[in-house]
C-alpha positions in Angstrom: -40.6 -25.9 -76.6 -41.2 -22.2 -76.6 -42.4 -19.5 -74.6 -45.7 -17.6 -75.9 -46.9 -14.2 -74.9 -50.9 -15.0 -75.2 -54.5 -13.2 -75.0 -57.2 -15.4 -74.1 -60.6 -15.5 -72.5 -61.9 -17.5 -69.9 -65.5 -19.3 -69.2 -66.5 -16.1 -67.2 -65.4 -13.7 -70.9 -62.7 -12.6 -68.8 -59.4 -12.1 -70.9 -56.4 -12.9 -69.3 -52.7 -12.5 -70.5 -49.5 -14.2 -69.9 -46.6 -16.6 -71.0 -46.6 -20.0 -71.5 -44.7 -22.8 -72.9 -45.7 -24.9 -76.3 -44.1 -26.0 -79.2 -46.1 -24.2 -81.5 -49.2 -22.3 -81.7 -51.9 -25.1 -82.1 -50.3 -26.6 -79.5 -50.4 -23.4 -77.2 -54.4 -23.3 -78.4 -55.2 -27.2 -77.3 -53.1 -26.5 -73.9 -54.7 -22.9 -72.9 -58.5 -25.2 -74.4 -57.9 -27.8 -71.7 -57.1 -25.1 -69.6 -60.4 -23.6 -70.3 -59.4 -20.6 -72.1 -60.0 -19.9 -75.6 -56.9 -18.1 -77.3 -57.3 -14.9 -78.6 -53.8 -14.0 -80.1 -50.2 -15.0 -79.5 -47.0 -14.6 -80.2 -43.4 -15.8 -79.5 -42.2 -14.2 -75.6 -39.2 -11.5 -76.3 -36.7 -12.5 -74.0 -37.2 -9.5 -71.9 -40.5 -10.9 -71.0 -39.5 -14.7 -70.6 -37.2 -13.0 -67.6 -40.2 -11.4 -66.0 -42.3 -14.7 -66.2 -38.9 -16.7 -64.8 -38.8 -13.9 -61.8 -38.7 -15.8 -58.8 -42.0 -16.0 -56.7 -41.6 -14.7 -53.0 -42.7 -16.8 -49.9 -45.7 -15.1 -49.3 -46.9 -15.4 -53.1 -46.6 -19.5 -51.6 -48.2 -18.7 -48.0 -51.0 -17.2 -50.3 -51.1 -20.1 -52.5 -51.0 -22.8 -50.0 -53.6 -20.8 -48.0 -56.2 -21.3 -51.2 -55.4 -24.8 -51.7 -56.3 -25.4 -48.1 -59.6 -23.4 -48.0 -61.0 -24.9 -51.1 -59.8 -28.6 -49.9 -62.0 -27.9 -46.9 -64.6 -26.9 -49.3 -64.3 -30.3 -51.3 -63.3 -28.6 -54.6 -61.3 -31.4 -57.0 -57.3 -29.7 -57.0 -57.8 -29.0 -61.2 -60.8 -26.9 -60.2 -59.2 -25.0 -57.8 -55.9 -24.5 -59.2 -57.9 -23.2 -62.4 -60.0 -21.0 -60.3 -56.5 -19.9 -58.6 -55.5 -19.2 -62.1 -58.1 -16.9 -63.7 -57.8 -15.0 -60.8 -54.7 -14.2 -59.6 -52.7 -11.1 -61.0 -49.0 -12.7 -61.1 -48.2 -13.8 -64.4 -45.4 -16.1 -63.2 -48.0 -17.8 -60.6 -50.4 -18.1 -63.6 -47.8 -20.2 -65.9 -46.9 -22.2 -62.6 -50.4 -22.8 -61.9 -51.0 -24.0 -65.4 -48.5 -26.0 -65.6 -49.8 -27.6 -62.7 -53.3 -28.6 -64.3 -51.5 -29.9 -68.0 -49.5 -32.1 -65.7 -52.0 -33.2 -63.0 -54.9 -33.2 -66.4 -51.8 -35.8 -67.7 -52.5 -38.5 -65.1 -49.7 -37.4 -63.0 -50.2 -36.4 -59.1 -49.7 -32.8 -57.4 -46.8 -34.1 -55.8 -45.4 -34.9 -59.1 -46.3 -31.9 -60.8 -44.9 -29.9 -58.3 -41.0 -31.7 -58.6 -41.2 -29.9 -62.1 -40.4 -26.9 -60.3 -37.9 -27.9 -57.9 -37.0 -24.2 -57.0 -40.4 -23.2 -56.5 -41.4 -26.0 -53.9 -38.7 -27.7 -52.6 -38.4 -31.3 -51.2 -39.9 -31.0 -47.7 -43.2 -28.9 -49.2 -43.0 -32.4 -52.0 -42.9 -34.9 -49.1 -45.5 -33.3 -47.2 -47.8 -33.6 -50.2 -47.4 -37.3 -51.1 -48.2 -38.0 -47.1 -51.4 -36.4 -47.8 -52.1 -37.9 -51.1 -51.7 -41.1 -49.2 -53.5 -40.2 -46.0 -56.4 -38.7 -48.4 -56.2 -35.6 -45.9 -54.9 -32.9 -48.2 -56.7 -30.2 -46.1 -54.4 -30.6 -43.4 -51.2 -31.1 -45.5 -52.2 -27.7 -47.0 -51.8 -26.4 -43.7 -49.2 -27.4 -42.3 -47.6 -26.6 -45.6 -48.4 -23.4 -44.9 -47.9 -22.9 -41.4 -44.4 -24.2 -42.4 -43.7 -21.5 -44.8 -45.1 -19.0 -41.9 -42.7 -20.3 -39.9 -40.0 -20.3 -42.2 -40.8 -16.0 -42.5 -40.5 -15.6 -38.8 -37.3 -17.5 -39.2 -35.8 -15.7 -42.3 -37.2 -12.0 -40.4 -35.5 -13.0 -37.6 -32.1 -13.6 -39.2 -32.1 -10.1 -41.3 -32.7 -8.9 -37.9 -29.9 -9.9 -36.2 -27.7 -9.7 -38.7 -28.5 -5.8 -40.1 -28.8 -3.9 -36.8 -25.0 -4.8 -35.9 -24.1 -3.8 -39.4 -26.4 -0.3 -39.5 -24.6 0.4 -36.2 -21.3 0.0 -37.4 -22.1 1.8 -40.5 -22.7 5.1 -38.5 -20.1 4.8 -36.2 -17.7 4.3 -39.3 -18.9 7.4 -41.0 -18.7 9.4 -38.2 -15.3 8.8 -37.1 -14.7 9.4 -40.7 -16.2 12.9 -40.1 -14.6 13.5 -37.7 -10.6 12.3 -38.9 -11.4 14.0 -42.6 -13.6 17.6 -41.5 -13.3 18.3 -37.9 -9.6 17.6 -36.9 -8.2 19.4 -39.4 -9.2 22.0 -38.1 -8.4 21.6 -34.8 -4.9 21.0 -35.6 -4.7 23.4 -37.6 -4.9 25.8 -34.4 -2.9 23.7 -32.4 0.4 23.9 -34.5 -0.6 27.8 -34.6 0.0 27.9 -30.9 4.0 26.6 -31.7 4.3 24.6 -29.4 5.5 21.4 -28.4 2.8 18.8 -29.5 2.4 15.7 -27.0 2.2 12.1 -28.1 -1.3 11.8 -28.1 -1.8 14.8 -30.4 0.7 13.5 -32.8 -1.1 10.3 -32.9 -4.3 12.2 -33.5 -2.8 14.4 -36.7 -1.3 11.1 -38.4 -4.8 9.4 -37.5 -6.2 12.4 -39.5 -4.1 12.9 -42.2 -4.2 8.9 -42.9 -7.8 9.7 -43.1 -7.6 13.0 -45.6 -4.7 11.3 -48.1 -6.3 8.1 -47.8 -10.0 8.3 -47.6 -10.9 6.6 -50.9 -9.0 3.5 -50.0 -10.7 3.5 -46.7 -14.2 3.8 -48.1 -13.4 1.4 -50.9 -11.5 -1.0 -48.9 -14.5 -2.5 -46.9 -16.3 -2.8 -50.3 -13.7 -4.7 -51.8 -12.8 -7.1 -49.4 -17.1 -7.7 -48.8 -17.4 -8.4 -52.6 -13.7 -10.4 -52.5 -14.8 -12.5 -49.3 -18.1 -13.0 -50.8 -16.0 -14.7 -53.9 -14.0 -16.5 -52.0 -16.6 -18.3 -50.4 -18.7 -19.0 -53.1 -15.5 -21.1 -54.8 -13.7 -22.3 -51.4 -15.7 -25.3 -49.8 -12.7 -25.2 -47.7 -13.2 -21.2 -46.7 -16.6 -21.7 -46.6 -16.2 -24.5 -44.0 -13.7 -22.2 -42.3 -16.0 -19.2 -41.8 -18.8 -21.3 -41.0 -17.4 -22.8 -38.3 -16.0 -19.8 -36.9 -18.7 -16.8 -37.2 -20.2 -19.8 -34.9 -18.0 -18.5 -32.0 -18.9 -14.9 -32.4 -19.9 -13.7 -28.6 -24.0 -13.9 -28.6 -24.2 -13.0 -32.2 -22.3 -16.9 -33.3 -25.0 -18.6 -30.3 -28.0 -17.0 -32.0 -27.3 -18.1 -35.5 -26.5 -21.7 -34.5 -29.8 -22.0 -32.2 -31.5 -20.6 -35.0 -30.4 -22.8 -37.6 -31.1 -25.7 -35.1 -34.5 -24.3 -34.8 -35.3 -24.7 -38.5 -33.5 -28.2 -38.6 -36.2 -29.3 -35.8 -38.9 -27.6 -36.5 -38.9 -29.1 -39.9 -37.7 -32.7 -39.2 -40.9 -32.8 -36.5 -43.5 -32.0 -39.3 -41.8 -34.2 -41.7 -41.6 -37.0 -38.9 -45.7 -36.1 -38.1 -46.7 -36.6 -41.9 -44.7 -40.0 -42.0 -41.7 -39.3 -43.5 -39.0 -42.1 -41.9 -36.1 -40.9 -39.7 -33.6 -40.9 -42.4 -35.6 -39.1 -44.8 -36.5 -36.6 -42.5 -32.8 -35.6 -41.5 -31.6 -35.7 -45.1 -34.6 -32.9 -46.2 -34.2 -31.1 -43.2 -30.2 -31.2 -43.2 -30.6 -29.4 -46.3 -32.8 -26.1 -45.1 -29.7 -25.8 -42.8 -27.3 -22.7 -44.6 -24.4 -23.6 -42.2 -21.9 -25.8 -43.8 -20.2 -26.3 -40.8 -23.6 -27.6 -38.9 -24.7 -28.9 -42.3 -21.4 -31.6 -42.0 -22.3 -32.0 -38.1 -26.4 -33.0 -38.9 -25.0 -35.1 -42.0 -22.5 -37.4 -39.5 -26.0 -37.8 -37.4 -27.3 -39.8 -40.1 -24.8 -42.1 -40.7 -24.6 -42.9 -37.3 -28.5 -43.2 -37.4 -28.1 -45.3 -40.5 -25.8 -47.4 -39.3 -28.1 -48.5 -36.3 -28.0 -45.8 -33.3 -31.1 -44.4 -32.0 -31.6 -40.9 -32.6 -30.7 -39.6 -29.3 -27.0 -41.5 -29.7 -26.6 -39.7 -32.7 -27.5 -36.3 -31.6 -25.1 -36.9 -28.6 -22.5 -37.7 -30.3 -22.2 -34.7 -33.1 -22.1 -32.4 -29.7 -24.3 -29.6 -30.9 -27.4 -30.3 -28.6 -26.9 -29.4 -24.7 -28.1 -31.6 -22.2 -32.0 -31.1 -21.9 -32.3 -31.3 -25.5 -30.8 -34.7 -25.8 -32.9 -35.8 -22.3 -35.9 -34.2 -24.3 -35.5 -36.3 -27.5 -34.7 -39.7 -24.9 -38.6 -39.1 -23.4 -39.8 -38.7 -27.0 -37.9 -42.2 -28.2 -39.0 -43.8 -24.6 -42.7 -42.8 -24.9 -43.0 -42.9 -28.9 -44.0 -39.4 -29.1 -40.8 -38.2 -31.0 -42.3 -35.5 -33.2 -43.8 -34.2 -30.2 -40.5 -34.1 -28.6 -39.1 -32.2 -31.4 -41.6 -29.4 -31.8 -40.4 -29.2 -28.4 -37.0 -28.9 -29.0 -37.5 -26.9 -31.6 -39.9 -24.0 -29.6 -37.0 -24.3 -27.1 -34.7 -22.7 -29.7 -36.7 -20.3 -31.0 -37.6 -18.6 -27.3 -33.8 -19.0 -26.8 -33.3 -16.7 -30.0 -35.7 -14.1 -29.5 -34.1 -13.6 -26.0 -30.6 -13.5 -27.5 -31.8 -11.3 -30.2 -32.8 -8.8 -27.6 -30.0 -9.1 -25.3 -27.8 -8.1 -28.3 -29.3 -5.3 -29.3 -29.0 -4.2 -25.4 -25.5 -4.7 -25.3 -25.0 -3.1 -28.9 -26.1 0.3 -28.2 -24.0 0.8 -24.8 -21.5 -0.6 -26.7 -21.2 2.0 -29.8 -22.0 4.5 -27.6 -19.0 4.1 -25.5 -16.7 3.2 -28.3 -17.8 6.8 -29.9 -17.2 8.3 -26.4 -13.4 7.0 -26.2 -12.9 8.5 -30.0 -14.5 11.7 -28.6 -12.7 11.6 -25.9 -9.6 11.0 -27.3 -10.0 13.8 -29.5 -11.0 16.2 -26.5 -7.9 15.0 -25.0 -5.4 15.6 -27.8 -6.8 18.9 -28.4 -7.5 20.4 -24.8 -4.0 18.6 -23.8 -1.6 21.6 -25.9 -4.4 24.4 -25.0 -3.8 23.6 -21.0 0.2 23.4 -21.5 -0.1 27.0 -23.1 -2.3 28.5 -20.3 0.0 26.6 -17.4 2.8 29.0 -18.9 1.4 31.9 -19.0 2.2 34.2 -15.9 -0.3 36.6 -14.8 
């Protein structure tokens, strides 16, 4: 099979361009006809263009996608009809070769469910499950939807995360380069008058000019050093399973910012075991799929032991006790949902519990951040004031008026 670059026209005269696979060109034409386009001219994709087509689609292309499916399933459109109208109309040529690879398969005899495994990394197992629950159910409308609402969800989540995780590190950028302003430009100067003055320089000044000339011999190392060991760490963890587990584990300790990863990661473990539970999934399904949205090795490990002890016969509740992750209303939570048989209800709970717990967190780091720099920076600043004001003062005390 090879990729085409094609021109064709649709029912409507409309011509439409874009890539698709075939292995030849009167297969491409009988593909694109059952397609209902009419090909116009082709030729074989330049590999500079099979790279655009395999760019990756973004989460909202999805929410957009899922959000069409759902309205036109409401409408009573047959799925070939709307994924065909989805495809003369939308602009993304990598969403266009998805969507008709969708209708060959689903035009083949095989479900959406099934045509949508072919693309594992577009739609991954928990958007699949949902789909064959409504296939069975016959209520594809709602599956749309919560489909979508899922991948909504999953934004918020995702938005969250960058957030907490880039303010700490734009913060720490700017004080980094201004104490580096201030060790490689401004104290140089100063000391440069102080050792002018001949005089007997006290600790703390010392300690500033070695801090400073570090800084001015040195400063390529020190801005190239953070990059390294980022780009080295990054290595290391990627080829590690034992670092990985390592850091994992331990960035879960971090003060505020460790508590606010882990209840959001717990969030998204919930949040998605409760829709898979709602659509009919069974409980060991449902903790394997959602296990796997969970980015945490360390947790990963933790929610994997919770299904072999569910597996081997414990009740949910048991198992969630015993991994030790889950305080104490959580697990009394889940007990009320096994007790009155409204578990997924339970966990939406739980997981709406989390998420208020993280959006509190998130602002009560940022509070703490700010005072924080601010009175590192003052202690440099002052330190500085110090060591320079410090000789100045000993010079005045001496002289006699």
């Amino acid at each position: 099979m090879a990729q085409y670059a094609y021109k064709a026209i649709d029912r409507k005269g409309k011509s439409i361009s874009g890539l698709y696979e075939a292995s030849g060109l009167e297969d491409l034409e009988y593909r694109l006809s059952n397609n209902g386009l009419d090909l116009v001219t082709a030729q074989p994709a330049r590999q500079s263009q099979t790279l655009f087509a395999r760019k990756r689609l973004t989460r909202r292309d999805l929410i957009v996608f899922f959000i069409d499916l759902e309205q036109m399933a409401t409408a009573g459109i047959p799925i070939i009809e709307s994924l065909a109208e989805m495809r003369d109309s939308i602009a993304s040529p990598t969403m266009r070769e998805i969507l008709s690879g969708l209708i060959d398969a689903i035009s083949g005899g095989k479900t959406l469910s099934e045509a949508m495994a072919a693309y594992p990394k577009i739609f991954n197992q928990m958007t699949i499950k949902l789909i064959v629950a409504g296939e069975k159910s016959g209520n594809m409308a709602h599956v749309f939807k919560e489909a979508k609402d899922a991948l909504r969800w999953e934004d918020d989540v995702v938005r969250k995360t960058r957030k907490l995780a880039s303010y700490p590190a734009f913060v720490g950028t700017v004080v980094f380069a201004v104490v580096c302003f201030l060790m490689i430009y401004l104290v140089p100067k100063l000391v440069t008058f102080i050792l002018s003055m001949d005089q007997e320089v006290p600790f703390m000044t010392r300690t500033l000019i070695a801090t400073s000339e570090i800084f001015v011999n040195h400063w390529v190392a020190i801005l190239i050093a953070p990059i390294v060991f980022f780009i080295a760490s990054r290595q290391l963890l990627k080829r590690s399973r034992h670092a990985r587990l390592w850091y994992d584990e331990h960035k879960l300790s971090v003060p505020l910012l460790g508590e606010a990863m882990q209840k959001l990661l717990l969030s998204r473990f919930t949040r998605n075991f409760a829709l898979l539970y709602d659509a009919g999934v069974s409980i060991l399904d449902c903790l394997k799929i959602s296990q796997e949205t969970v980015t945490n090795t360390y947790l990963a490990g933790e929610l994997e032991y919770i299904r072999e002890q569910v597996a081997e016969g414990a009740t949910l509740n048991e198992a969630f006790a015993t991994a030790r992750l889950f305080p104490p209303l959580v697990l009394r939570m889940l007990k009320v949902g096994e007790t009155t048989g409204e578990l997924g209800t339970s966990i939406t709970n739980v997981s709406e519990f989390y998420s208020r717990d993280v959006n509190e967190l998130i602002d009560r780091i940022q509070a703490k951040i700010e005072p924080g720099m601010t009175i590192f920076l003052g202690l440099i600043l002052g330190w500085i004031m110090l060591s320079v004001l410090g000789p100045i003062y000993s010079v005045i005390t001496k002289i006699q008026f």
